[in-house]
C-alpha positions in Angstrom: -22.8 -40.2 -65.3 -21.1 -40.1 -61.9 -18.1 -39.0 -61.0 -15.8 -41.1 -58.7 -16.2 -38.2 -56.3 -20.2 -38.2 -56.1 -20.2 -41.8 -56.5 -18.2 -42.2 -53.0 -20.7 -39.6 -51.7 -23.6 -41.8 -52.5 -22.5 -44.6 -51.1 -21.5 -42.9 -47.7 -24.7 -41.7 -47.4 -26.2 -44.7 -48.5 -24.0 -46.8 -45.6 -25.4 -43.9 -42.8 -29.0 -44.6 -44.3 -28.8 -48.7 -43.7 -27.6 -47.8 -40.1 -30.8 -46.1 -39.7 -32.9 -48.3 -41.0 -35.3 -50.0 -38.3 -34.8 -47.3 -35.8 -36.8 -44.5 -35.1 -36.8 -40.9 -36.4 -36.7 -39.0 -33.3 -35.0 -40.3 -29.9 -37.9 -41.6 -27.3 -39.2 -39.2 -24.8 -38.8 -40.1 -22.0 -42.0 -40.0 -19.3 -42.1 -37.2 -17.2 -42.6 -37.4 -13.0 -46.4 -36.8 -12.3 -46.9 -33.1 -11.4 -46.9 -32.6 -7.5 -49.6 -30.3 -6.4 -48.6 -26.8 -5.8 -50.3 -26.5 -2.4 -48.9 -29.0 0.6 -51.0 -32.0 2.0 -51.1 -29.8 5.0 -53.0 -26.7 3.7 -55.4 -29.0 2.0 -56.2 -30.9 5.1 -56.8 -27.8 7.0 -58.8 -26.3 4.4 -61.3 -29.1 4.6 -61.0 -29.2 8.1 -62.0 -25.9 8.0 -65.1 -26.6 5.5 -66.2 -29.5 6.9 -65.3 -29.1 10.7 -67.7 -26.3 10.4 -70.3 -28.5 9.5 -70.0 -31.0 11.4 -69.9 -28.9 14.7 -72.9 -27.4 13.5 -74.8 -30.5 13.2 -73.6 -31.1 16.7 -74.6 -28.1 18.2 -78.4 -29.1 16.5 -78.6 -32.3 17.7 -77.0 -31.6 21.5 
């Protein structure tokens, strides 16, 4: 047997549980920005300048 104490109790929780029904448990995460590189588009074009640039002079510097 209930008493008219738990029986409001139950059907308080009961009311907050049909609010929640059809939603979902945890809030949606939202998507995060993609992760920028840590080194400038600067440095990496120089670094493969300076990778490749020494290549290609040195097939120049074969062939003329």
């Amino acid at each position: 047997a209930q008493t008219p104490q738990q029986r409001q109790a139950n059907m308080r929780f009961a009311k907050a549980q049909e609010k929640k029904m059809g939603k979902p448990d945890q809030p949606i995460v939202k998507k995060r920005e993609p992760q920028r590189s840590p080194i400038s588009k600067l440095w990496i074009i120089l670094l493969a300048f300076v990778l490749c640039g020494g290549l290609l002079f040195e097939l120049v510097r074969m062939f003329f």
